[in-house]
N, C-alpha and C positions, 0 to 999 in steps of 0.2 A: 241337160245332156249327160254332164257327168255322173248321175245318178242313173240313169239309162243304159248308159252302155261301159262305164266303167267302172261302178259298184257289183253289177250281178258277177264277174269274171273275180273281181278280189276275193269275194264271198264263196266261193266254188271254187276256186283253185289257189286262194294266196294261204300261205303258210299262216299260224295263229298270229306270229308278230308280225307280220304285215298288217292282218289284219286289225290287233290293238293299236297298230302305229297310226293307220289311215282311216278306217271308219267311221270313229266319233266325229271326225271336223265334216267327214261328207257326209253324213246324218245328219247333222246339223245345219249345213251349209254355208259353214266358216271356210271351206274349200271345194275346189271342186278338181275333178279328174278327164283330162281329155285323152285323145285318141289320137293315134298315129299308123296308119295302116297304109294309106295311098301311096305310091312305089310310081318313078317316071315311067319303067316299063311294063308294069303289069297294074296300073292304076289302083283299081281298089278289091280285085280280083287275088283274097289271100290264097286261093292255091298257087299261085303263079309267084308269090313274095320272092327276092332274091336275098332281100337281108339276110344275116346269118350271124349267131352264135355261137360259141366256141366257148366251153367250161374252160377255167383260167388250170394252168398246172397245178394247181395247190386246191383246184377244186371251190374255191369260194368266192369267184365273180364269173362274170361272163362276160368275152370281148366281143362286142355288136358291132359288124362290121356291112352299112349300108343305107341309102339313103329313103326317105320321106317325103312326098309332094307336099302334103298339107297336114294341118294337126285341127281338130273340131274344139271350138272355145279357149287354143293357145293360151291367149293373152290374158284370160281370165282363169289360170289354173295353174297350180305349181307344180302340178303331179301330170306324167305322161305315163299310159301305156301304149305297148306299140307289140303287134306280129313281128315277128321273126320266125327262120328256119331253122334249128337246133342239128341239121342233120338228123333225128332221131335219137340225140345224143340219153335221153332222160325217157324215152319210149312213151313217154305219156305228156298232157296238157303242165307246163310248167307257170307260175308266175313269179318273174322274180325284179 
């Protein structure tokens, strides 16, 4: 699964050092990458997402402020990513 659905999104939208951080071990299969998108109120329906992000004042983190019903392969994976709503803050697809 982690190869599936959260390799193609690193690879297309993660910065270079994301990508030399994360790739090699999910190439390999020394790690794996799940998913977080399922919201209580908009289930798994991401136009509807309520979480949000918020660039930090100094511009170099982002405060993620909301919740997650499920994560795909959790327990077997050290790395999440997950939807969020940016506002538009970045006008385009971010991963961070």
């Amino acid at each position: 699964m982690g190869l599936a659905f959260g390799l193609p999104l690193l690879l297309k939208f993660g910065s270079p050092e994301l990508q030399e951080r994360f790739v090699p071990d999910l190439l390999s299969g020394k790690k794996r990458i799940c998913i977080a998108i399922t919201e209580p109120s908009a289930g798994s329906d991401v136009a509807n997402i309520a979480t949000t992000a918020i660039r930090s004042e100094d511009g170099k983190h982002y405060i993620i402020n909301g919740n997650k019903k499920w994560y795909s392969i959790k327990g077997f994976s050290p790395f999440t990513y997950t939807f969020i709503d940016d506002n538009h803050q970045d006008h385009e697809r971010t991963l961070v």
